[in-house]
C-alpha positions as CSV (number, residue, x, y, z in Angstrom):
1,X,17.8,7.2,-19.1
2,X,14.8,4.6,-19.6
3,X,12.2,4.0,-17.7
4,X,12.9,2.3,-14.6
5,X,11.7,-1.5,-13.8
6,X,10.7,-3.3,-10.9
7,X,10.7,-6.7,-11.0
8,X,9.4,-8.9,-7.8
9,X,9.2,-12.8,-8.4
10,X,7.9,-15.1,-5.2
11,X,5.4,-17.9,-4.3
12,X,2.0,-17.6,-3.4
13,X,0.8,-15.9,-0.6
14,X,4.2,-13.7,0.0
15,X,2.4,-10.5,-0.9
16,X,4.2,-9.4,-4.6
17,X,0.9,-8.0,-5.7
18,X,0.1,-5.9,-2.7
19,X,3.7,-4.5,-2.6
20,X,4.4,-4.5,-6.3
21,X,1.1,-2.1,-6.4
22,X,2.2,0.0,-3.4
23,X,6.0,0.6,-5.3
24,X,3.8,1.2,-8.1
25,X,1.6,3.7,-6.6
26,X,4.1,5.5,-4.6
27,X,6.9,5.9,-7.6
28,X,4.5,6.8,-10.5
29,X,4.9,3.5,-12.5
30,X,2.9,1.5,-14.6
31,X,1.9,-2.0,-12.7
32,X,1.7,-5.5,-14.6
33,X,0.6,-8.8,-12.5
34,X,1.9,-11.4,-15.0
35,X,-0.3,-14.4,-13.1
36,X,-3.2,-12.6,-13.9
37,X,-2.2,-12.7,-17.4
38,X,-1.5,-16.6,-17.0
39,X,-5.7,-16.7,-15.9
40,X,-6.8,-14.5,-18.2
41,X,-5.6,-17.5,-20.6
42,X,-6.8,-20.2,-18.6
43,X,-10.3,-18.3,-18.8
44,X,-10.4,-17.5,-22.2
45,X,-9.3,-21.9,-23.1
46,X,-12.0,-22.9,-21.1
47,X,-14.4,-20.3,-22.8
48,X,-13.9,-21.6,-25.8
49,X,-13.7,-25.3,-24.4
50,X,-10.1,-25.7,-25.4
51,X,-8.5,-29.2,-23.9
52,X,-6.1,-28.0,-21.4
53,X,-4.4,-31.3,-22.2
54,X,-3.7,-30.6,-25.6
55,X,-0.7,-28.4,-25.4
56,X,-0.8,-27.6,-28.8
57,X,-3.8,-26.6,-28.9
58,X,-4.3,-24.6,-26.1
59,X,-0.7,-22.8,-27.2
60,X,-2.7,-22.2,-30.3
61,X,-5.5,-20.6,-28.4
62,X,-3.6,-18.2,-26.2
63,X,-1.4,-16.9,-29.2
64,X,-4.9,-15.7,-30.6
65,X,-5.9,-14.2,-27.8
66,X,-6.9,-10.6,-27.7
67,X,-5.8,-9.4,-24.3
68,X,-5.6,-5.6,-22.6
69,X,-3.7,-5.2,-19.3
70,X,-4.9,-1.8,-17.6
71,X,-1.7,-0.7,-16.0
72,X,-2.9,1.5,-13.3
73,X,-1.6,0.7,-9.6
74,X,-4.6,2.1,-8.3
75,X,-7.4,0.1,-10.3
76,X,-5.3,-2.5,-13.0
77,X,-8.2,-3.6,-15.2
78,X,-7.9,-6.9,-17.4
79,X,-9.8,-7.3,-20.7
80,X,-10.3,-10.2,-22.9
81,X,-11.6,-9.7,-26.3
82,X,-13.5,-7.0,-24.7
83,X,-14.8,-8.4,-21.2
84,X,-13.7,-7.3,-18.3
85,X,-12.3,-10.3,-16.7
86,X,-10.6,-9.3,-13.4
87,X,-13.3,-11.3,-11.3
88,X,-13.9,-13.9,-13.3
89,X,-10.5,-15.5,-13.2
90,X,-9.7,-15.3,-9.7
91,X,-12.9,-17.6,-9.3
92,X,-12.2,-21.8,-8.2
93,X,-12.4,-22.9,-11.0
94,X,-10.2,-20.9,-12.8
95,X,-7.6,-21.3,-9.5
96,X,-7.8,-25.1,-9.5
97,X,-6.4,-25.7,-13.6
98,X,-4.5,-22.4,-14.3
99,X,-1.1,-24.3,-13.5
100,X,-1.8,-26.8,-16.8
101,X,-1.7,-23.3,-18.7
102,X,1.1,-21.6,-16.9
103,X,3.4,-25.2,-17.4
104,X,2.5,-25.2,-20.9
105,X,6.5,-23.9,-22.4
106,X,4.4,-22.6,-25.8
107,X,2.0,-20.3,-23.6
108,X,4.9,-19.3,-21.6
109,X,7.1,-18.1,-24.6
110,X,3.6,-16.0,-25.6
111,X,2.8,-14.9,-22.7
112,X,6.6,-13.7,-21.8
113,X,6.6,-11.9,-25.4
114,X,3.9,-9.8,-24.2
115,X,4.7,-8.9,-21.1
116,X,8.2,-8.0,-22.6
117,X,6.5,-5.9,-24.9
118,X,4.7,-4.3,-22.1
119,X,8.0,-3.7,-20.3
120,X,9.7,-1.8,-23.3
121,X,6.9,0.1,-24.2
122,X,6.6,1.6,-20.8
123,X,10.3,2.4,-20.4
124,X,10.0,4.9,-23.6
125,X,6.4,5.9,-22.4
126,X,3.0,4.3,-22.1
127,X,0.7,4.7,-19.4
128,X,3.5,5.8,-17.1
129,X,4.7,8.3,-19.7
130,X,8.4,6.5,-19.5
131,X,8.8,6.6,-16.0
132,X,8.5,2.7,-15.7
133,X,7.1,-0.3,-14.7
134,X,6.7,-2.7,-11.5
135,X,6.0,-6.1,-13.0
136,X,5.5,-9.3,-10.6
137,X,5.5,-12.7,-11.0
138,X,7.7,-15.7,-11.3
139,X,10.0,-15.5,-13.7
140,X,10.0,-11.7,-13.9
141,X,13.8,-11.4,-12.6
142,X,15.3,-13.9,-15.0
143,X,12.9,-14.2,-17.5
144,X,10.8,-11.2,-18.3
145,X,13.3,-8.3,-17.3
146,X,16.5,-9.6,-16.6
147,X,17.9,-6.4,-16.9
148,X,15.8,-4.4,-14.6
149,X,17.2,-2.0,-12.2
150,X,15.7,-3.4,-9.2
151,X,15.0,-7.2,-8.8
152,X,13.7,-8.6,-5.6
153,X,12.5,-12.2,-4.4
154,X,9.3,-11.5,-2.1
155,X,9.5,-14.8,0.8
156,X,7.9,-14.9,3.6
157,X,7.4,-18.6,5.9
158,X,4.9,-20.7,4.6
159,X,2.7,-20.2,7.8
160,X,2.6,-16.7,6.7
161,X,1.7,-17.0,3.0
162,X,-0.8,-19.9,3.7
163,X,-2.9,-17.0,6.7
164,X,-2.7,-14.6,3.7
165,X,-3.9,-16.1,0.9
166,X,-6.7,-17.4,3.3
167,X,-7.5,-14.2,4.3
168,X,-7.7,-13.0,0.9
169,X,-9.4,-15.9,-0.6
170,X,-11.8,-16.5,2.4
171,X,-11.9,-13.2,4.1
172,X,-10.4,-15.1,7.9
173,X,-7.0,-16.6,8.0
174,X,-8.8,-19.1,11.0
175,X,-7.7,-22.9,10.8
176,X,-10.5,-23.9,8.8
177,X,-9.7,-21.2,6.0
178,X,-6.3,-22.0,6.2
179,X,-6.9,-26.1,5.9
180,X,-8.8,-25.0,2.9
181,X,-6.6,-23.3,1.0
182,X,-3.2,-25.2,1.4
183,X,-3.7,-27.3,-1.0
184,X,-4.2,-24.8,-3.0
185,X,-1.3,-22.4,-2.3
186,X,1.1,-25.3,-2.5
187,X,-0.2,-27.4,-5.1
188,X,0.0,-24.1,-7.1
189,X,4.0,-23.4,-6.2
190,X,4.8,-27.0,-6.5
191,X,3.1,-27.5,-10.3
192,X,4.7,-23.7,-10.8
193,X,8.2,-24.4,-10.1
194,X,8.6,-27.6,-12.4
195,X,9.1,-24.4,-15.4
196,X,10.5,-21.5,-13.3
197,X,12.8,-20.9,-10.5
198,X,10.9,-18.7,-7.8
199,X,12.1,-20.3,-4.3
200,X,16.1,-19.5,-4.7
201,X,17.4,-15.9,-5.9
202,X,19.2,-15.3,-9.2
203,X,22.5,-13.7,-8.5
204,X,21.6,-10.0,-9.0
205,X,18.4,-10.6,-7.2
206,X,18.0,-9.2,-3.9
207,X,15.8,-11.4,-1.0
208,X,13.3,-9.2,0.6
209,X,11.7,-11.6,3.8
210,X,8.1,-10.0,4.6
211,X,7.2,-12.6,7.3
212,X,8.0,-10.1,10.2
213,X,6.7,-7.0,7.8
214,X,3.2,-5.3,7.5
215,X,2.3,-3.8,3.7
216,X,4.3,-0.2,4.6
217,X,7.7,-2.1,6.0
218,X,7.6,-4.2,2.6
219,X,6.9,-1.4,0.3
220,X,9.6,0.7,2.2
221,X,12.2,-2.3,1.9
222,X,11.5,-2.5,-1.9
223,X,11.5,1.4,-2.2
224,X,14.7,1.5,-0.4
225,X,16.2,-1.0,-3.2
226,X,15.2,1.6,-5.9
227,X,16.5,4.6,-4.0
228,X,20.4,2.5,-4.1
229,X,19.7,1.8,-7.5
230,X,18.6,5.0,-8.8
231,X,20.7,7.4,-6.8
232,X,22.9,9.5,-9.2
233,X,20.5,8.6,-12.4
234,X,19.6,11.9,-14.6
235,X,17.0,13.2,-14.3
236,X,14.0,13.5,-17.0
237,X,14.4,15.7,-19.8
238,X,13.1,19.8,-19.4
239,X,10.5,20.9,-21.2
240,X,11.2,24.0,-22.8
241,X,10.7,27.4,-20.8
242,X,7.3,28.8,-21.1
243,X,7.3,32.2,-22.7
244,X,4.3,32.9,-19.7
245,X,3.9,35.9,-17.2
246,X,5.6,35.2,-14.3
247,X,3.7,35.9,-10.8
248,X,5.1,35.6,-7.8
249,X,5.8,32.2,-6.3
250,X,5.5,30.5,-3.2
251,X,8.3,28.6,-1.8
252,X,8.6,26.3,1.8
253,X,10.1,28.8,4.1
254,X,9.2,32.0,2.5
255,X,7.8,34.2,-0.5
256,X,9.9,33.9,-3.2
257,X,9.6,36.7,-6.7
258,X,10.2,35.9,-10.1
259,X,13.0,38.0,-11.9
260,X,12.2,40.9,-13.7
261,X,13.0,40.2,-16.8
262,X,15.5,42.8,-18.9
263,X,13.4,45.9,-20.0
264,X,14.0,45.3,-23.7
265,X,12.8,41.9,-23.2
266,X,9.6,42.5,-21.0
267,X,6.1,43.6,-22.1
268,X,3.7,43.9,-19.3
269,X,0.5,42.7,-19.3
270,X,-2.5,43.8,-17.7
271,X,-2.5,41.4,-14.4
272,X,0.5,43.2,-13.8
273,X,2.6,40.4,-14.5
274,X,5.6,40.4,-17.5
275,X,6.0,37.9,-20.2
276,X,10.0,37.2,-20.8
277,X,10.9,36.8,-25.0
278,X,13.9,35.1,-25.7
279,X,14.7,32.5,-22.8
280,X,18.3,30.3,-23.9
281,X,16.8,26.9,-22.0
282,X,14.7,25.6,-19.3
283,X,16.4,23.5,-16.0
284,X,15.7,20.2,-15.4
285,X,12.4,19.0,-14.5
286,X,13.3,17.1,-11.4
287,X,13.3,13.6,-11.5
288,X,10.3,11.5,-10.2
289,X,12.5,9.0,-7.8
290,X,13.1,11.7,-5.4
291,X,9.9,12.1,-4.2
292,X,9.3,8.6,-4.0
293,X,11.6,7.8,-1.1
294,X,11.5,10.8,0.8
295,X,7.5,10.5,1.4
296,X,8.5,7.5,3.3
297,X,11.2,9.3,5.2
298,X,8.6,12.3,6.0
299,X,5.8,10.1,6.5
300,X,8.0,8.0,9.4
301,X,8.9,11.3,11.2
302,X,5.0,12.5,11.6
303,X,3.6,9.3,12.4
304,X,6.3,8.3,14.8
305,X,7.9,11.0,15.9
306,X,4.4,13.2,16.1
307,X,1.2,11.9,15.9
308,X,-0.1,13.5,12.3
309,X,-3.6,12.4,11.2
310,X,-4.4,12.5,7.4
311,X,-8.1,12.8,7.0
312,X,-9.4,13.2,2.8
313,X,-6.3,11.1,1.5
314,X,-9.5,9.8,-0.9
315,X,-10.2,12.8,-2.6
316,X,-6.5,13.3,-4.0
317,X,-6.7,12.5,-8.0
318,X,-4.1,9.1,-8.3
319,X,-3.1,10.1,-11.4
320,X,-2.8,13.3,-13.4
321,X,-1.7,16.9,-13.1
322,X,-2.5,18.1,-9.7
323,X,-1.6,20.7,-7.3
324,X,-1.4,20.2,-3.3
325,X,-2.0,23.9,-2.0
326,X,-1.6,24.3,1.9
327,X,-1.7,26.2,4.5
328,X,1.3,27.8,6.0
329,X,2.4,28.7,9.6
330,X,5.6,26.2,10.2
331,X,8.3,25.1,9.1
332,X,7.0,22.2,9.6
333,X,4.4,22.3,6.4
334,X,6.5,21.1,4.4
335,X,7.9,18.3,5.6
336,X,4.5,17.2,7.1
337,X,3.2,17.9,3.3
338,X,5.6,15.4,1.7
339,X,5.4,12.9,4.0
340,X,1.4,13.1,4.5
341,X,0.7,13.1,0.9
342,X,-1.0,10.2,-0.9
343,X,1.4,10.9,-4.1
344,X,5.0,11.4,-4.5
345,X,5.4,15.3,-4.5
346,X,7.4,17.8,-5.6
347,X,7.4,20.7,-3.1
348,X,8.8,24.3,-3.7
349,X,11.2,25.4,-1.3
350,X,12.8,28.8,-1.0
351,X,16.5,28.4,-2.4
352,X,18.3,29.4,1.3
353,X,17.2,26.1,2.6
354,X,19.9,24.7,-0.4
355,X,22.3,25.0,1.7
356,X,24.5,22.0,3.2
357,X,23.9,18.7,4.4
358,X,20.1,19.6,4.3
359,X,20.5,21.1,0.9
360,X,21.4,18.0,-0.5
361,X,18.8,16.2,1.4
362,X,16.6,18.7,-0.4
363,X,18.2,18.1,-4.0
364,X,17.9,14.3,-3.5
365,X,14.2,14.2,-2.5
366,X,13.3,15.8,-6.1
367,X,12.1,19.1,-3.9
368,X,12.0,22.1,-6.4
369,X,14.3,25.0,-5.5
370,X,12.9,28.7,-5.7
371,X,15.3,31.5,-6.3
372,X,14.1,34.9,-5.6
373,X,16.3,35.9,-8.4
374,X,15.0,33.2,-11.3
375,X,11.4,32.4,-10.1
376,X,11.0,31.3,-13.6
377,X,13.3,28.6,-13.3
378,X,10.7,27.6,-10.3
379,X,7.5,27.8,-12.3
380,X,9.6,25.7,-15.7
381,X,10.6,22.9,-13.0
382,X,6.8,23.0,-11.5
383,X,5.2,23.1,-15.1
384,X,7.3,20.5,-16.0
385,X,6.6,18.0,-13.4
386,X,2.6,18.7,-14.2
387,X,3.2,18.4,-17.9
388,X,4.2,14.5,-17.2
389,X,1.2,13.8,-14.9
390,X,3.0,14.6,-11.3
391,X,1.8,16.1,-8.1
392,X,3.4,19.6,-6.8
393,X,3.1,20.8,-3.3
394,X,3.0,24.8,-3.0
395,X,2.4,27.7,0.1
396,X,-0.5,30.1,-2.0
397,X,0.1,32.8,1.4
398,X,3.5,32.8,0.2
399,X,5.4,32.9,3.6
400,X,4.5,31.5,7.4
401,X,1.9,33.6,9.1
402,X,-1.2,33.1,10.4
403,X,-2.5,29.9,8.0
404,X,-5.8,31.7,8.1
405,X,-4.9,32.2,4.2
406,X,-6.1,36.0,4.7
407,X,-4.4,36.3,1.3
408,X,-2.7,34.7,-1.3
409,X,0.1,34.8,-4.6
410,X,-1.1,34.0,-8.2
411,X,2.0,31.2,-8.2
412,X,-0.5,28.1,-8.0
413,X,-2.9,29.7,-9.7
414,X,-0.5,30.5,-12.7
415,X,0.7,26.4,-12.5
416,X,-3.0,25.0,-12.5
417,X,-4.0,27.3,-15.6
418,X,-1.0,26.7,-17.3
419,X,0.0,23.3,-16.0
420,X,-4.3,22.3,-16.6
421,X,-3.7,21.3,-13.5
422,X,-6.2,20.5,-10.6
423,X,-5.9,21.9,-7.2
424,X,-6.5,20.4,-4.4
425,X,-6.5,22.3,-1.2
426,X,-4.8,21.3,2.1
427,X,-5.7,21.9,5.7
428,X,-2.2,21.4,8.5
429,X,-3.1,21.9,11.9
430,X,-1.6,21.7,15.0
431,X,2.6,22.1,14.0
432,X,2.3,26.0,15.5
433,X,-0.9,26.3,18.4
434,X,-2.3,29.9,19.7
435,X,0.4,31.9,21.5
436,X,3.4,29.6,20.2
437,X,6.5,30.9,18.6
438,X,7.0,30.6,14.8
439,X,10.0,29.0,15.4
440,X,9.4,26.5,17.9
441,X,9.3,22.7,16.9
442,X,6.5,20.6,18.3
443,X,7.3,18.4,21.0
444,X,6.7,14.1,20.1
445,X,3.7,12.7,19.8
446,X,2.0,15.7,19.2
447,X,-1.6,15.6,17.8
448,X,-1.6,17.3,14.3
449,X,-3.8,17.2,11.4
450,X,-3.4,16.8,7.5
451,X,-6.7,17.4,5.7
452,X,-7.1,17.2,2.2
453,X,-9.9,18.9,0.8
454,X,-12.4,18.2,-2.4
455,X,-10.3,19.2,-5.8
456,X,-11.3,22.3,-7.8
457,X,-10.9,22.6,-11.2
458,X,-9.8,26.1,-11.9
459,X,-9.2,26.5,-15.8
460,X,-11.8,28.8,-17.2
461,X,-11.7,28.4,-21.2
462,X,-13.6,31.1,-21.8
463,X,-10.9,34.0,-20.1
464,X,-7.7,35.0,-21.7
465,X,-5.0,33.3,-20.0
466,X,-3.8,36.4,-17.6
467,X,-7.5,37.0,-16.0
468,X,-8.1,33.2,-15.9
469,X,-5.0,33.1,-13.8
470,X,-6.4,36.2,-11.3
471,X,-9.8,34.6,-11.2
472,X,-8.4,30.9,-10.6
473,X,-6.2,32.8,-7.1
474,X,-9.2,34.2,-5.7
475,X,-10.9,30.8,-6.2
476,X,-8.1,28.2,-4.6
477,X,-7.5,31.2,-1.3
478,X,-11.5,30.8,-0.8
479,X,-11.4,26.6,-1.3
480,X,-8.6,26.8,0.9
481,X,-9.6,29.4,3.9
482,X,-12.9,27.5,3.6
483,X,-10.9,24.2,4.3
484,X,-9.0,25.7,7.3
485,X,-11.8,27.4,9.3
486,X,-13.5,23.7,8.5
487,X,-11.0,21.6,9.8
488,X,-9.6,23.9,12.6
489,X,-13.8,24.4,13.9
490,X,-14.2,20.0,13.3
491,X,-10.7,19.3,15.4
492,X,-10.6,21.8,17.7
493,X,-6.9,22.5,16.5
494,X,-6.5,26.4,15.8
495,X,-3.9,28.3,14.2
496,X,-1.2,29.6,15.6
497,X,-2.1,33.6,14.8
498,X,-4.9,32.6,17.1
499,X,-4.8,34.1,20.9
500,X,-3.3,31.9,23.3
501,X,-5.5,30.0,25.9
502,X,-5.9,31.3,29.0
């Protein structure tokens, strides 16, 4: 399937930017603010002293110029004609004459012609590699992308938008910063809707009120749209199977081994390992969506339900390959990984938990299923997702036990060599304390702890493939017993292979 497109209209003040870059952020999609586009033009007319009130003119203007949207969620960049303009056209000036540019029909044809470009380009790839785009606006649901999967109108009361604008413009939403931006806010939406409808929703379009929401409730009410309109969509093509050795993996749950190959079709190597000839196709790379949603699911249970902490959340890479390697001692981890994690993440669970109403839960969330009889089909899924710039969760100890990550399997270590991946190690505290059963759940509200550590880069260039791999293990158990002893010594949360208090 394409790509898949978000589109958010609303007025001023009801938040589509913030949300529009959280959906962004949390699915893996490209992120394009139309109204910044609208005052990038405005700049660049009254930088070359174009007449705003010659329609033709400044048409003329826009259509020449030469104008670079950064699509990234995390830090979108805007370029004109080489400068970086993000400040400079959120500045008063700017604000108080960009509605003569954005009611001028020739600019809007231009401007929507690019930003339709945009669209197409990043449903077939892009900076979101053909996963997608969020795009927000005002005329993004029946103008722009008609045809998008998801299309939401972002209100909220006018009190509301007029405290947040103020508090965005003035730092305080008091009366006095509200007063003096109302006019403003609703000049703005008033001169605005005389070309575009952004007040009443197109049928197809889906009203999403924020006045009662914070940022999270809004970006879970959009994210819940996507999950409705995604569910049961293919997922992304598989890349084909790596003729690679094949260590042993590590799954949610417990160790899982690769398959030993057929004899005739093996040749070991010396890690010990065996490179399979002769593989008839590669499974699915899961699809991206699954992740998206369930983080939200995951990330409701351990901060309302338990009482998780994330400290480091920072020093996770936004975009790119990467590998989240934790700790493991409950069954817990996992979930508590998902939901905890900055990034949509694919996690590898051991292929018994496929089982079931919880199975399909599993299948649905995009988590990546290990069978101890094909733990190659394991490493294709996890090499895929890293190929196309994702995130993958994975237990290096290779089963519950002590967390103390005493030792560990060359399964991450393969992925982040072959995947050129980084690996970032992760610290979970507090789901199994000294002296408790491995079995036994947490009661609510405990105190736990999610600590992500600093990311190591474990490709060495210089060292055939197989002793990169061994050297890279060694490297991500130290980072990550490092990170443990760390966090459990700065929290006073132990392990659970730790002795019991008296």
């Amino acid at each position: 399937m394409d790509g898949l497109v978000v589109a958010i209209d609303g007025p001023a003040g009801s938040g589509k930017s913030s949300v529009a870059k959280g959906v962004a952020t949390a699915l893996a999609l490209a992120y394009l603010d139309t109204g910044a586009m609208y005052r990038a033009a405005t700049w660049w007319c009254e930088h070359h002293d174009v007449d705003l009130a010659d329609a033709p003119a400044t048409a003329a203007a826009v259509a020449a110029m030469p104008l670079v949207m950064g699509l990234d969620p995390v830090a979108p960049t805007i370029e004109v004609s080489g400068v970086d303009v993000a400040e400079a056209i959120r500045r008063p000036e700017v604000s108080a004459v960009v509605s003569k540019v954005a009611t001028n029909l020739d600019v809007r044809a231009e401007l929507v012609a690019r930003q339709q470009a945009i669209v197409a380009a990043e449903r077939a790839g892009g900076f979101s590699a053909g996963c997608g785009v969020v795009v927000e606006g005002r005329d993004i649901t029946t103008v722009v992308a008609p045809d998008a999967q998801v299309r939401v109108l972002l209100t909220a009361s006018p009190a509301v938008r007029l405290a947040r604008r103020a508090a965005e413009l003035h730092g305080e939403a008091s009366e006095q910063a509200v007063a003096a931006t109302r006019d403003q806010v609703l000049r703005r939406d008033a001169e605005d809707s005389t070309v575009v409808e952004f007040h009443q929703a197109a049928p197809g379009v889906t009203v999403v009120d924020s006045t009662d929401l914070d940022l999270d409730q809004t970006v879970a009410a959009v994210l819940a749209l996507v999950t409705q309109a995604v569910s049961g969509s293919a997922s992304d093509p598989a890349p084909a199977a790596p003729e690679l050795a094949t260590p042993r993996l590590e799954a949610s749950g417990g160790p899982v081994a690769a398959a030993p190959a057929p004899a005739a079709a093996r040749e070991p190597d010396a890690s010990g390992l065996s490179t399979t000839s002769g593989a008839r196709g590669a499974p699915k790379t899961p699809g991206w969506f699954g992740p998206a949603w369930s983080r939200w699911l995951g990330r409701f249970l351990f901060r309302i339900v338990w009482n998780a902490r994330p400290i480091g959340k920072d020093r996770v890479p936004r975009t790119g390959p990467v590998i989240l390697a934790a700790n493991h001692q409950h069954w817990m981890d996992g979930p508590m990984l998902i939901g905890m994690a900055p990034r949509p993440l694919h996690l590898f669970v051991k292929q018994e938990l496929f089982h079931g109403p919880f199975g399909l839960l599993l299948r649905t969330a995009g988590q990546i299923k290990t069978d101890r009889a094909n733990g190659r089909a394991a490493l294709t899924q996890g090499l895929g997702v890293l190929k196309r710039g994702g995130a993958i969760g994975i237990f290096p100890e290779g089963e519950r036990g002590s967390g103390k990550v005493q030792s560990t399997r060359a399964g991450a270590a393969w992925l982040a060599v072959h995947g050129h991946a980084q690996v970032v190690p992760v610290a979970i505290l507090g789901t199994r304390r000294p002296g408790e059963d491995i079995n036994q759940t947490p009661p609510p509200r405990r105190r736990l702890v999610i600590e992500f550590g600093d990311p190591i880069d474990v490709t060495r260039d210089d060292l055939p493939r197989r002793e990169a791999v061994t050297h890279a293990t060694e490297t991500i158990r130290a980072a990550l017993a490092t990170l443990v002893a760390d966090a459990s010594a700065r929290t006073g949360l132990g392990t659970g292979a730790e002795p019991a208090e008296a």
